[in-house]
C-alpha positions in Angstrom: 24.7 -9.3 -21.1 23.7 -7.9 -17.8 24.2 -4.3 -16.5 23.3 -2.4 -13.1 21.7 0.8 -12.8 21.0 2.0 -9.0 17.4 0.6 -9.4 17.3 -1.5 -12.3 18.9 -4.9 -13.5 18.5 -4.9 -17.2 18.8 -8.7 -19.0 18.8 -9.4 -22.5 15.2 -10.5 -23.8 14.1 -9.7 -20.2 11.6 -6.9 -18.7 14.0 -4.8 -15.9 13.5 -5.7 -12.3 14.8 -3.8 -9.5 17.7 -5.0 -7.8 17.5 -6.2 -4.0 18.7 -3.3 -2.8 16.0 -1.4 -3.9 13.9 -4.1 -2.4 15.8 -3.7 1.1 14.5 0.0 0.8 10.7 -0.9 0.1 11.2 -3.5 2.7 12.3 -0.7 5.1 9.5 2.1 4.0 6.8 -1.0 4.6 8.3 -1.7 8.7 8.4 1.9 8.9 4.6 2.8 8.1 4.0 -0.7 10.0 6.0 1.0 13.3 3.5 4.2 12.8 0.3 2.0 12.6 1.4 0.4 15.7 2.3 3.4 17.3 -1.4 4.9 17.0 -2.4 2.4 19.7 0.0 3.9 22.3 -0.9 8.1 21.4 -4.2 8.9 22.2 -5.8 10.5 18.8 -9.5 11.2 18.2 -11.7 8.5 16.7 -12.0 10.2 13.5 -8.1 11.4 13.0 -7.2 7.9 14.7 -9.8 6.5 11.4 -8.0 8.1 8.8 -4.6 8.1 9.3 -5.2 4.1 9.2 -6.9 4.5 6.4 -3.9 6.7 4.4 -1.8 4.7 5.8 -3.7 1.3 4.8 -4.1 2.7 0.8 -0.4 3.4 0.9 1.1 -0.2 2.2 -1.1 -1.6 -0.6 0.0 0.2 -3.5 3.2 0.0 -2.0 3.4 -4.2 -2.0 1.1 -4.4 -5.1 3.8 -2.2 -7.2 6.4 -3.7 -6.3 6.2 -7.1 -5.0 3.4 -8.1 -7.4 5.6 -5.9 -9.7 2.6 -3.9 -11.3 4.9 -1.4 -12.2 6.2 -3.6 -14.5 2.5 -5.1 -15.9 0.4 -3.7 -18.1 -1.9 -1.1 -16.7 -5.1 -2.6 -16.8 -3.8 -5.1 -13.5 -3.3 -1.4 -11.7 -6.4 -0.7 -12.8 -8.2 -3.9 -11.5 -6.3 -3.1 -8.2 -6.7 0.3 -7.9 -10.9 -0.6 -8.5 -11.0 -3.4 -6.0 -9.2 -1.1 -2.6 -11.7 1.3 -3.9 -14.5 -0.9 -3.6 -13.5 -2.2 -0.7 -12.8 1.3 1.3 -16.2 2.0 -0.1 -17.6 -0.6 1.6 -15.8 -0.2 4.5 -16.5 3.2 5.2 -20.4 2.5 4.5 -20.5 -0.1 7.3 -18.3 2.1 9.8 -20.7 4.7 9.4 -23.9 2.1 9.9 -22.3 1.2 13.5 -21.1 4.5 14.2 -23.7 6.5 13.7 -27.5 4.5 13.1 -26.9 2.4 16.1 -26.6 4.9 18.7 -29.6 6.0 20.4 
């Protein structure tokens, strides 16, 4: 037996999934943040603003796809944990080395 919510297809025996229009919307969220990233090239905005909004922006797109297109909602939460450890690594990282060539190899 199947039934529809809005969000959520429910089988029997089955995990719920969301349906594809609720996949159309994520799909539309994800071009939209895309659009603003793209957008920061044309509108002149201070290096460090210009750093961070990428940045927010960046963190969201990938807890955006890794929710619901690698369906970690749906997972147990030690995968969102693995995730959530590994972007903060990796921002980590990335900000260590942005500072090392922004501001030690000046001068």
């Amino acid at each position: 037996m199947t039934t529809t919510t809005e969000n959520v297809e429910t089988h029997e025996g089955g995990p719920d999934h969301p349906t594809d229009a609720k996949y159309i919307r994520v799909a539309i969220v994800l071009g939209i943040v895309t659009a603003l990233e793209v957008a920061t090239y044309f509108v002149h905005i201070p290096g460090a603003l210009l750093i961070t909004l990428l940045m927010v922006m960046m963190v969201f797109k990938f807890f955006y796809v890794a929710a619901w297109f690698m369906h970690l909602r749906f997972d147990s939460p030690l995968f969102t944990k693995f995730f959530v450890t590994g972007l903060v690594l990796a921002t980590l990282v990335y900000g260590v080395l942005l500072t090392v060539f922004e501001f030690w190899t000046k001068g």
